[in-house]
Backbone as CSV, one residue per row, in Angstrom:
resi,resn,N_x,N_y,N_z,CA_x,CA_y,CA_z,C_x,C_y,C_z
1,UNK,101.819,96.205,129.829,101.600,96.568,131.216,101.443,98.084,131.340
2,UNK,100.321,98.321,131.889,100.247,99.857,132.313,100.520,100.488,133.590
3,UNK,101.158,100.754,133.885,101.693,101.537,135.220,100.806,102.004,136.510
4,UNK,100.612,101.835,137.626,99.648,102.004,138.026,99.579,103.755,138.173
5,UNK,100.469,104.286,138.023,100.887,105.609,138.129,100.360,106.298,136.963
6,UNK,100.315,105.600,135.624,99.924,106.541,134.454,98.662,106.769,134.541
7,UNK,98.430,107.845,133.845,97.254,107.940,133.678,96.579,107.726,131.927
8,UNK,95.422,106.702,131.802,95.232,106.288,130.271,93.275,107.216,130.200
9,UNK,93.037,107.689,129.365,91.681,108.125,129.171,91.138,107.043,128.722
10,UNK,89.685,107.230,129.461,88.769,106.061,128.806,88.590,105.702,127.564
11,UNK,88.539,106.808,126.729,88.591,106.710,124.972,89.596,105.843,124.370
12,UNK,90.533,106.140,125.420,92.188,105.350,124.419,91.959,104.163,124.139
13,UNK,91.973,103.383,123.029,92.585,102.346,122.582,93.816,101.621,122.908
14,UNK,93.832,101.008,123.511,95.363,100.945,123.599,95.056,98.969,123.209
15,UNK,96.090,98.901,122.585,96.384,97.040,121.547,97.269,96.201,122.810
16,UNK,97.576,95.290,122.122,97.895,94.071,123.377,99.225,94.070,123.211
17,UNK,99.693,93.931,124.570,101.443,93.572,125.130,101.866,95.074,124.901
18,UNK,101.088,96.060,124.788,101.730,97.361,125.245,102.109,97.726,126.585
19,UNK,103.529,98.613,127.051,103.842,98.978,128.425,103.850,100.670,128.508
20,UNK,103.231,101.076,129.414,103.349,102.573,129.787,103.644,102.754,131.309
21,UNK,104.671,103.708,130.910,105.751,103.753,132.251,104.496,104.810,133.092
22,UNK,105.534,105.120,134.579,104.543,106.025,135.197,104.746,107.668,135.103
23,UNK,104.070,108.188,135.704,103.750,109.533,134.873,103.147,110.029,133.798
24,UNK,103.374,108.956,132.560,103.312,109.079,131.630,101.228,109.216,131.030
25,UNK,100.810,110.186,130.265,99.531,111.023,130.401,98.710,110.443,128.936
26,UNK,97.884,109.378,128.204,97.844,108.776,127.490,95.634,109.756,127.627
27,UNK,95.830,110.488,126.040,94.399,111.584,126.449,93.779,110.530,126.029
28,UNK,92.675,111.676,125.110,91.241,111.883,124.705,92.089,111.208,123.320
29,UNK,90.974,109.912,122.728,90.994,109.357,120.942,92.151,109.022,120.651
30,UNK,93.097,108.803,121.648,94.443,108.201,121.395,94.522,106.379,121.230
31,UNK,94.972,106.472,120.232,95.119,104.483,119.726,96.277,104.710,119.898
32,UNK,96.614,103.296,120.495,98.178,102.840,120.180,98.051,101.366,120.093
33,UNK,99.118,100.762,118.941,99.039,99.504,118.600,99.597,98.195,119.728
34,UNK,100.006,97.175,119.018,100.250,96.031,119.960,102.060,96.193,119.418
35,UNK,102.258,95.737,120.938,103.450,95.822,121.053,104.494,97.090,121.273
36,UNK,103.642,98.483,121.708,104.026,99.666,121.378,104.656,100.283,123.063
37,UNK,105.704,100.192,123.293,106.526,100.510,124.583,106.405,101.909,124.867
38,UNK,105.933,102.350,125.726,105.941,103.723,126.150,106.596,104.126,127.289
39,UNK,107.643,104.746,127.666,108.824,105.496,128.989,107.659,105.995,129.875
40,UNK,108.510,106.118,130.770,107.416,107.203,132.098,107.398,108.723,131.400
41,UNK,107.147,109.490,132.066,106.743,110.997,131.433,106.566,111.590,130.213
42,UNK,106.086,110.707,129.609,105.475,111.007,127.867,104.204,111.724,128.333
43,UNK,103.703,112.417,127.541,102.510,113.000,126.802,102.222,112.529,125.301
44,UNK,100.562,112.020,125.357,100.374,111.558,124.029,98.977,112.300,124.100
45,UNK,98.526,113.000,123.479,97.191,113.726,123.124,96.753,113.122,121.593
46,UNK,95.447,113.565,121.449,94.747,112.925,120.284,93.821,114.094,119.891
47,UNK,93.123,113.832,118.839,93.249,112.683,117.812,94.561,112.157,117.299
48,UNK,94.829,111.040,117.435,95.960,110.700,117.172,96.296,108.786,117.286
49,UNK,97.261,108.117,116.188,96.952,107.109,115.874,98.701,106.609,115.803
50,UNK,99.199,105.598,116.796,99.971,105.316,116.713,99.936,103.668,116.579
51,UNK,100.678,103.458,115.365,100.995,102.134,115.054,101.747,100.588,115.932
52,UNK,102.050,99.866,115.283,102.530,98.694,116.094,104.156,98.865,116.306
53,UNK,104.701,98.370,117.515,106.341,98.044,118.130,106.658,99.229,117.983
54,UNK,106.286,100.648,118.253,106.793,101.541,118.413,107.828,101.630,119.810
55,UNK,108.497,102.583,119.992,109.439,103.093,121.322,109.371,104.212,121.599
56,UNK,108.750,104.904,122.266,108.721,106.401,122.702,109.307,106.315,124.118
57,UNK,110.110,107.193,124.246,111.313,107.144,125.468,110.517,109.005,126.128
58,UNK,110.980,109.051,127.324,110.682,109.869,128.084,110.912,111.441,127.436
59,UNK,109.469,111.924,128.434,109.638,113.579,128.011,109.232,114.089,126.735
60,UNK,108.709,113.035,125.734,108.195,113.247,124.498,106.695,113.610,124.376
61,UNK,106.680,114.243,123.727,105.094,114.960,123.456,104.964,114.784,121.827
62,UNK,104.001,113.827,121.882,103.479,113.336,120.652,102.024,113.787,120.761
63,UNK,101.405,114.241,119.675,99.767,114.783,119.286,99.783,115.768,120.034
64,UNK,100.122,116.793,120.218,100.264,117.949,120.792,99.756,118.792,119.706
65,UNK,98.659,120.000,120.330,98.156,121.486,119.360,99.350,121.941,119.031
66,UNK,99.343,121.665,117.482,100.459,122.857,117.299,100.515,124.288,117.305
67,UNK,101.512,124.961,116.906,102.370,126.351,117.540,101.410,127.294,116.497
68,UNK,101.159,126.734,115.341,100.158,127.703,114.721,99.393,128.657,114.895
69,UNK,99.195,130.036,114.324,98.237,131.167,115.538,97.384,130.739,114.730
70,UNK,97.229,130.698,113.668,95.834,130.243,113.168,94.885,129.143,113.422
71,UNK,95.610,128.038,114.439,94.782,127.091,114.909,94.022,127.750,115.963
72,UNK,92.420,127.042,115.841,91.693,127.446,116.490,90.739,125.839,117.204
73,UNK,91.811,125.277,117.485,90.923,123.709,118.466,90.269,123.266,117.023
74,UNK,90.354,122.817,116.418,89.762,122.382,115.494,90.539,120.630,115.836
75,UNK,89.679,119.554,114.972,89.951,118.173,115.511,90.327,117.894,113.938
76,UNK,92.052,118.195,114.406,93.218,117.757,113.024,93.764,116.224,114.120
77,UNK,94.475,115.766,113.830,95.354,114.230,113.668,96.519,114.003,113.795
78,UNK,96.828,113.438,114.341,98.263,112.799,113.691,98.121,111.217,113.721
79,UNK,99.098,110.670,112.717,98.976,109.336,112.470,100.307,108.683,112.178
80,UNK,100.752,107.608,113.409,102.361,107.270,113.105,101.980,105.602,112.957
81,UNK,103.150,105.528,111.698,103.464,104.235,111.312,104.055,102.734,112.365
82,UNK,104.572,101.888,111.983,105.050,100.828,112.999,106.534,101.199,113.132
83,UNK,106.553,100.634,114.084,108.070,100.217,114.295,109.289,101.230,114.556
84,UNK,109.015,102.544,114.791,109.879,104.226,114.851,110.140,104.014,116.303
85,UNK,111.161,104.663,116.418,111.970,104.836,117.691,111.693,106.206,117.948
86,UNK,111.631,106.781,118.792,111.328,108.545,119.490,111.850,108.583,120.649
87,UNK,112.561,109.261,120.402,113.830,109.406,121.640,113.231,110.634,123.000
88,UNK,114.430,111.014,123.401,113.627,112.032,124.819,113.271,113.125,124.545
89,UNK,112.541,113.583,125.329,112.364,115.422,124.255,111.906,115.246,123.297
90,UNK,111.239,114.628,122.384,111.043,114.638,121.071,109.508,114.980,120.831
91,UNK,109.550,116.559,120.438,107.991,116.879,120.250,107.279,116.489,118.657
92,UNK,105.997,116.288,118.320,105.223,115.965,117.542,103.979,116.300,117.239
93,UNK,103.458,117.367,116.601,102.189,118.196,116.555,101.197,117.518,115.717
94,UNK,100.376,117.797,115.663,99.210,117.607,114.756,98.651,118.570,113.810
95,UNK,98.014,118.158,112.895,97.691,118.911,111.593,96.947,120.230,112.070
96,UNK,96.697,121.222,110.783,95.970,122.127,110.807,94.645,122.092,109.280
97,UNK,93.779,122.743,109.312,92.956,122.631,108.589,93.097,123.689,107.747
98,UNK,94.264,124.354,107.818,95.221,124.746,106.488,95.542,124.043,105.337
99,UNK,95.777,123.058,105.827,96.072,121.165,104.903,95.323,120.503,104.625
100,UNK,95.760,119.287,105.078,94.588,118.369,105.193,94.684,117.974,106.801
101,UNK,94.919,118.879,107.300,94.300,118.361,109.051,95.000,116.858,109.374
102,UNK,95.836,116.650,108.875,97.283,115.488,109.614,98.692,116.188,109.412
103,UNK,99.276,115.131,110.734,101.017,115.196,110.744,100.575,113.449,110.177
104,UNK,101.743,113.282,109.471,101.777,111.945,109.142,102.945,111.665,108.926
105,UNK,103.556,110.233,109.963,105.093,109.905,109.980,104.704,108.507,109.582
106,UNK,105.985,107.991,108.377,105.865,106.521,108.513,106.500,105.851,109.518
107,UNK,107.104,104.479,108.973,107.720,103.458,110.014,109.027,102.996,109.846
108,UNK,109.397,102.851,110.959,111.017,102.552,110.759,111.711,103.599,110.921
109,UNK,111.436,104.619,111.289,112.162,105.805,111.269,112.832,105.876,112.768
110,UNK,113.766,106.494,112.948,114.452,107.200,114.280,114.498,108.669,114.505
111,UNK,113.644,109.263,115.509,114.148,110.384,115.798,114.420,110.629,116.746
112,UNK,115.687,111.507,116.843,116.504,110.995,117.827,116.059,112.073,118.777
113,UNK,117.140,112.463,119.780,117.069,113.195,121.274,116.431,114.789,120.900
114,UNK,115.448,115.277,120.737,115.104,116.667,120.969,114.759,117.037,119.235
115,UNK,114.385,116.002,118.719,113.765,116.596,117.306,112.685,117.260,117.274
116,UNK,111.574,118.030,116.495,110.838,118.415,116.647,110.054,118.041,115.210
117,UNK,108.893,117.849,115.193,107.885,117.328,113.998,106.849,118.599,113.968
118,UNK,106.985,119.452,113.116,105.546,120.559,113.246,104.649,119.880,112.404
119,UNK,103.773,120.791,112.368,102.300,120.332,111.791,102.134,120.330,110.657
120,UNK,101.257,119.565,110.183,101.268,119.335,108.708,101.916,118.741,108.286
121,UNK,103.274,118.069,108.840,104.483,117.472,107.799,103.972,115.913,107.770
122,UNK,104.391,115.726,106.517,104.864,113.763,105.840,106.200,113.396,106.068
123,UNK,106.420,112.692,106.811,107.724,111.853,106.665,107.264,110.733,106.450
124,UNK,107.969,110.237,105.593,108.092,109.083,104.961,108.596,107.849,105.549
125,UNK,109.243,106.889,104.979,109.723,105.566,106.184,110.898,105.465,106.331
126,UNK,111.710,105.036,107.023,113.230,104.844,107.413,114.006,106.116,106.911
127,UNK,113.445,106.891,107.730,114.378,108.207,108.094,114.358,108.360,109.385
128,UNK,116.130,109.382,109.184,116.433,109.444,110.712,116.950,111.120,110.457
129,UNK,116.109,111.567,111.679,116.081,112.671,112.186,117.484,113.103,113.429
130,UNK,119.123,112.934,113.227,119.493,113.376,114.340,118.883,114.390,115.211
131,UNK,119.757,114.259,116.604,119.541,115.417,117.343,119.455,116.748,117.184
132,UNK,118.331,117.592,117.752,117.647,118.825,117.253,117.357,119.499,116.395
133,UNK,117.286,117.715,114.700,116.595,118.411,113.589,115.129,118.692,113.715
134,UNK,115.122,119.945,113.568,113.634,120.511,113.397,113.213,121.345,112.226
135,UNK,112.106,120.341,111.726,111.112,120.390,110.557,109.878,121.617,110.750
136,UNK,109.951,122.607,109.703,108.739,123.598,110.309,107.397,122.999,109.520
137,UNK,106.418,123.522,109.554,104.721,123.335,109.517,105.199,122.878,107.617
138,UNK,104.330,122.014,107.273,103.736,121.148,105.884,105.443,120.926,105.748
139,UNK,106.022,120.533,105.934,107.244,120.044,105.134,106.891,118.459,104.932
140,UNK,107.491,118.195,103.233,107.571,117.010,103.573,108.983,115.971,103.689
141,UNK,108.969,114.946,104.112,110.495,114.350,103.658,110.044,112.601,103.308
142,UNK,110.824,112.432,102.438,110.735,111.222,101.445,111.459,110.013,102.621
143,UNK,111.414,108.812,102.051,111.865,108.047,102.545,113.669,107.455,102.412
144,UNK,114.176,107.333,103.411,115.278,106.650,103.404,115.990,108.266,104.276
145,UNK,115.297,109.589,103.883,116.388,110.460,104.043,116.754,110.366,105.621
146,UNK,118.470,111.499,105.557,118.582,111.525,107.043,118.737,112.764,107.041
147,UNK,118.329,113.710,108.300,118.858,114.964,108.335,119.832,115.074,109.636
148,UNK,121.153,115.352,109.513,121.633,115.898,110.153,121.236,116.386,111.652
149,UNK,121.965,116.160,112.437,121.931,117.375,114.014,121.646,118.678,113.347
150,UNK,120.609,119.158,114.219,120.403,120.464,114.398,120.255,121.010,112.854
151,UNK,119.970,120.295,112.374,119.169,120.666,110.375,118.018,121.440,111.103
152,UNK,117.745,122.544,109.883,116.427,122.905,110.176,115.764,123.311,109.060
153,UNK,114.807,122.747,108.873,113.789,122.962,107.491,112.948,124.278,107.839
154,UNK,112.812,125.301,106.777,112.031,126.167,106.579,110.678,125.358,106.080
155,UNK,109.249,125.808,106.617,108.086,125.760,106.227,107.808,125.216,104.450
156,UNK,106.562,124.130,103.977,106.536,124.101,103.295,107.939,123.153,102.238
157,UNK,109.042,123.488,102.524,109.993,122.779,102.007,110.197,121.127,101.624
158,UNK,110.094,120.778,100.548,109.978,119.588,100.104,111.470,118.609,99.929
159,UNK,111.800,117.482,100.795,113.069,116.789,100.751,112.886,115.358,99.868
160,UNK,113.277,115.225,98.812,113.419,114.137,98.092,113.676,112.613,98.776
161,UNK,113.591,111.639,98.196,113.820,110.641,99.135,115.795,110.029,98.620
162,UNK,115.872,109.175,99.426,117.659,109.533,100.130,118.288,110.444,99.906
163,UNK,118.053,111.436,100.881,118.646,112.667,100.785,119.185,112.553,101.739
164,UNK,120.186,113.584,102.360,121.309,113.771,103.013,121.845,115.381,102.974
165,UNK,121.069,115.554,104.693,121.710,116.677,105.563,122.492,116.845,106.345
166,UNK,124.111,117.834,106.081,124.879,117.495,107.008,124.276,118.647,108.248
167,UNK,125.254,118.361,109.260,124.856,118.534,110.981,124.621,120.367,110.392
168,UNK,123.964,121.080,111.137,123.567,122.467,111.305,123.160,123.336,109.462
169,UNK,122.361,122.277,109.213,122.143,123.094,107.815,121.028,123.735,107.861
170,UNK,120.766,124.324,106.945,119.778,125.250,107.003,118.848,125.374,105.599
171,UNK,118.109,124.404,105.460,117.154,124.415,104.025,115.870,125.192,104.119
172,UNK,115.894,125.951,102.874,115.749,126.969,102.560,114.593,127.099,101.253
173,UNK,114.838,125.814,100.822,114.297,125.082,99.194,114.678,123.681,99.271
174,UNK,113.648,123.708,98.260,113.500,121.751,98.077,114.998,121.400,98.216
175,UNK,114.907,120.107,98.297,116.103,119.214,98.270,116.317,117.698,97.095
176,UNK,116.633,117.840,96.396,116.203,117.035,95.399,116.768,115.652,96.107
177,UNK,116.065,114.346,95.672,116.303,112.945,95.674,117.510,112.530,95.851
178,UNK,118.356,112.012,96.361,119.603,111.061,96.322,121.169,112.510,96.465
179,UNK,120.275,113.714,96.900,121.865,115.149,96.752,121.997,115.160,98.447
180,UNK,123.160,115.804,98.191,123.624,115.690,99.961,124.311,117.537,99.811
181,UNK,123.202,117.783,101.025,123.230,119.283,100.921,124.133,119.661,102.092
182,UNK,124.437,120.410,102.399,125.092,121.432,103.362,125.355,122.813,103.487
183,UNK,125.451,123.340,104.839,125.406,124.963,104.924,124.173,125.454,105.374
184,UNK,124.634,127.000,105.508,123.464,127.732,105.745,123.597,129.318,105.435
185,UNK,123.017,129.288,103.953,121.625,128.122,103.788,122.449,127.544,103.166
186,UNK,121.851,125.879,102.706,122.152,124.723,102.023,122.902,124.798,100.785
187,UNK,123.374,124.541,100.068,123.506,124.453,98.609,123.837,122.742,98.790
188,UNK,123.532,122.020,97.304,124.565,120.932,96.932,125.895,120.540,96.926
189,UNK,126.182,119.631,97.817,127.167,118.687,98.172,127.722,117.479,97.174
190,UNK,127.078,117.384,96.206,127.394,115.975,95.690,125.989,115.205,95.979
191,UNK,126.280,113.443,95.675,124.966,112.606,95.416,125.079,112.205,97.104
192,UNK,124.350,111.289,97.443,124.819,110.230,98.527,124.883,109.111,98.302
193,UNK,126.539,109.189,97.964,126.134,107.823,97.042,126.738,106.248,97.995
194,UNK,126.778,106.917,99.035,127.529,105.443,100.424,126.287,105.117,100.561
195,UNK,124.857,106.243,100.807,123.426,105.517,100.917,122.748,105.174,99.969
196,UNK,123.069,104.977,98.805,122.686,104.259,97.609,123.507,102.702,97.849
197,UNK,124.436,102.807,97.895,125.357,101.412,97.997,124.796,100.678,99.266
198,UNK,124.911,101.197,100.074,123.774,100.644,101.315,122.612,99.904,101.187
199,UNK,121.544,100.834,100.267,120.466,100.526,100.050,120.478,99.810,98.415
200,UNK,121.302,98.897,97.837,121.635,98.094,97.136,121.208,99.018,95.605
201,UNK,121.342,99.882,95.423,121.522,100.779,94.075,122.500,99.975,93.509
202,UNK,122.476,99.616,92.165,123.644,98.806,91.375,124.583,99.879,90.511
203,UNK,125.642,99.924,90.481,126.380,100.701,89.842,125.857,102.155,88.934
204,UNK,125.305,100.672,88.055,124.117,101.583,86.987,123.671,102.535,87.072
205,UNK,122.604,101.966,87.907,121.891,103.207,88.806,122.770,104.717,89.574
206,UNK,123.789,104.085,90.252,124.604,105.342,90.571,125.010,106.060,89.321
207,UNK,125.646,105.472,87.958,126.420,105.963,87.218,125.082,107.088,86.784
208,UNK,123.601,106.547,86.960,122.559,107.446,85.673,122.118,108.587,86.826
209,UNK,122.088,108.224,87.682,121.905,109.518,88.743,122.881,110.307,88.712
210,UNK,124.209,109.872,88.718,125.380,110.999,89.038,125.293,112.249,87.781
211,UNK,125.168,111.320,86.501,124.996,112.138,85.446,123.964,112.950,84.728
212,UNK,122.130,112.920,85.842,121.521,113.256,85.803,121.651,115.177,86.807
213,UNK,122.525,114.367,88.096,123.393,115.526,89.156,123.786,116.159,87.915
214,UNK,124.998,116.161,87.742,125.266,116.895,87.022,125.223,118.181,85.409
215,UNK,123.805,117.507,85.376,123.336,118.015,84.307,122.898,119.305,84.772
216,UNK,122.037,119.076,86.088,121.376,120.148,86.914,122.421,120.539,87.511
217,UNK,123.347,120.386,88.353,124.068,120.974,89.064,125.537,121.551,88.974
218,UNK,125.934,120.695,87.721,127.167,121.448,87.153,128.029,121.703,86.527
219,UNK,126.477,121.758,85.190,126.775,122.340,83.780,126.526,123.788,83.606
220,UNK,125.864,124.357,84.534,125.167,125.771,84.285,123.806,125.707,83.434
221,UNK,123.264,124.285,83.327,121.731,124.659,82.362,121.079,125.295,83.413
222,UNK,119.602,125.660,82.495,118.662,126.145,83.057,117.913,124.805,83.114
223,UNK,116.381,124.642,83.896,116.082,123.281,83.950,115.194,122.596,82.640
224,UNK,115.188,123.218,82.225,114.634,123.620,80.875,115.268,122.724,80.217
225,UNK,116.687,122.950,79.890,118.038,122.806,79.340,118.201,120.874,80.001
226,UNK,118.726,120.915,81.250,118.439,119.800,81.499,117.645,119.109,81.634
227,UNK,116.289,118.910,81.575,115.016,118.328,80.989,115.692,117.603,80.241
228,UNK,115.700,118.848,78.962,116.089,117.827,77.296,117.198,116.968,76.923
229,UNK,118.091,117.451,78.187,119.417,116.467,78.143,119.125,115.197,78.234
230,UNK,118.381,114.733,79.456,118.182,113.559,80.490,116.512,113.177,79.656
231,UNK,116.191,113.608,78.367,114.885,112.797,78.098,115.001,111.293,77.967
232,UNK,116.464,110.586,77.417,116.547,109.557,77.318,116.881,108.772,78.233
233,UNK,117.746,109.414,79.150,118.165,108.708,80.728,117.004,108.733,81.309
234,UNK,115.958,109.179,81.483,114.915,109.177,82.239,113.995,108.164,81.962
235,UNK,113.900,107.968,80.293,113.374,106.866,79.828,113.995,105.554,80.553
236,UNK,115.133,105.070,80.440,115.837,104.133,80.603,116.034,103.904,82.202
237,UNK,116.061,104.674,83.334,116.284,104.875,84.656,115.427,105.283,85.190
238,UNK,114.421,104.474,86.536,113.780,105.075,86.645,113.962,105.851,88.314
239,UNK,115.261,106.101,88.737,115.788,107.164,89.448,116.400,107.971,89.091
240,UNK,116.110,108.488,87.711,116.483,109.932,87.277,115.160,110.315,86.166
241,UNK,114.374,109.570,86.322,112.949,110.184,86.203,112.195,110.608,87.738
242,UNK,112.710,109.687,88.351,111.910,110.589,89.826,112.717,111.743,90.209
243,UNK,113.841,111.415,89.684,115.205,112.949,90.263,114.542,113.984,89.781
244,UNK,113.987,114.074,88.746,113.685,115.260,87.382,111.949,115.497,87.607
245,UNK,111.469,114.604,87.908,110.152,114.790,88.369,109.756,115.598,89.870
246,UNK,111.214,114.789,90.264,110.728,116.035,91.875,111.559,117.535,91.638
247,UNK,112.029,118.028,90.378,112.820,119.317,90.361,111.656,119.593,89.604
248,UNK,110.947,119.159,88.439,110.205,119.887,87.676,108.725,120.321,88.514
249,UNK,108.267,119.371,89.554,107.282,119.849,90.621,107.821,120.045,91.581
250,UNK,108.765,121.111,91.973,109.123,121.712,92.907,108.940,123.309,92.775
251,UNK,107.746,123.375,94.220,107.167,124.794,94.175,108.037,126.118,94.954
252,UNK,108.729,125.532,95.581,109.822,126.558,96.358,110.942,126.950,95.460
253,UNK,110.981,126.136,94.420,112.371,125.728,93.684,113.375,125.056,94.397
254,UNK,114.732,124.052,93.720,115.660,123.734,94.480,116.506,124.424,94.849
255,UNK,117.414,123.849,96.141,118.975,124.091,96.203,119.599,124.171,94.709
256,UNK,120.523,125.295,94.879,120.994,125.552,93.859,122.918,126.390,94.485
């Protein structure tokens, strides 16, 4: 149901058994899927591509020009997955042609009251963004992670997938896979290992990650050093070959 109050552009797409509250401003090349609930006073601008059973709750600005001075109107994207919750306040930009000209969020994710999504970033699927974590321009974040209230990612910064930010941190550098950071700026916390058990990791698996942690985090190698430690755990596990794969292509370097 569309509101007689909203306003939808002729271009929009909009899929079947969708509701848009009133007020709410639906532009130019905007899709939205079936089943996708929209609050009164949203803003949704385009190019921009939103998936199926989404929830966008009031006051949110999704496909919005981002903050970039170097954008110059150029026709970048954004493109969201199924099924994400977007709470009030919750802004969401679109790419720059710095990148590749998308924001791209998967599905299943929650972000909660007053997050912010800059441009350029990947999030991945079933992550949750507490209240007033804000992500700056190309960051990416893996799937499963959560960041903390009021986390805030520096530009560019790469987050491993189940990772774990506590409330007001401040990352600075990558975040490796399955570590639970804190502070500001960040350093390593330990694994997360209640969201491994959650997400049905078998012992095993915890025992070859913990001891992969620790090779990097607190033996004193260089990564060099732990590489050659973990050549055989990496063989045998293959979440401490992705642990070691996202430290050895990490361009910011990690938390440390």
């Amino acid at each position: 149901m569309i509101d007689k109050l909203a306003f939808v552009h002729p271009t929009a797409k909009i899929g079947n058994n969708v509701t848009i509250g009133p007020w709410t401003y639906i532009g130019e090349n905007v899709e939205i899927g079936d089943d996708t609930w929209i609050s009164s006073h949203v803003v949704v601008k385009g190019p921009t591509v939103i998936g199926k059973g989404n929830r966008i709750f009031q006051f949110s600005s999704v496909g919005e020009e981002c903050q970039d001075k170097k954008y110059a109107g150029e026709q970048t994207r954004l493109i969201i997955g199924d099924n994400n919750i977007i709470r009030e306040s919750v802004t969401i930009h679109r790419g720059t042609t710095q990148d590749k000209g998308e924001t791209r969020i998967g599905s299943n994710c929650l972000f909660m009251a007053y997050v912010h999504i800059a441009h350029d970033c990947f999030v991945g699927n079933n992550v949750i963004m507490a209240n007033n974590a804000s992500i700056a321009g190309h960051v990416h974040v893996g799937d499963w992670v959560i960041l903390g209230g009021m986390t805030g990612v520096h530009q560019f910064v790469h987050i491993g997938a189940h990772a774990f930010t506590a409330g007001a941190s401040l990352i600075l550098q990558d975040v490796p896979p399955f570590v639970m950071a804190a502070g500001s700026p960040a350093v390593p916390r330990g694994l997360n290992l209640e969201g491994l058990k959650r997400r049905g990791f078998t012992k095993e698996n915890q025992r070859a990650i913990l001891s992969a942690y620790k090779a990097v985090f607190r033996k004193s190698l260089t990564i060099e050093e732990a590489n050659a430690e973990l050549i055989e755990a990496a063989e045998k596990d293959i979440n401490v070959k992705a642990f070691m794969e996202f430290i050895n292509h990490s361009a910011r370097g990690i938390i440390r």
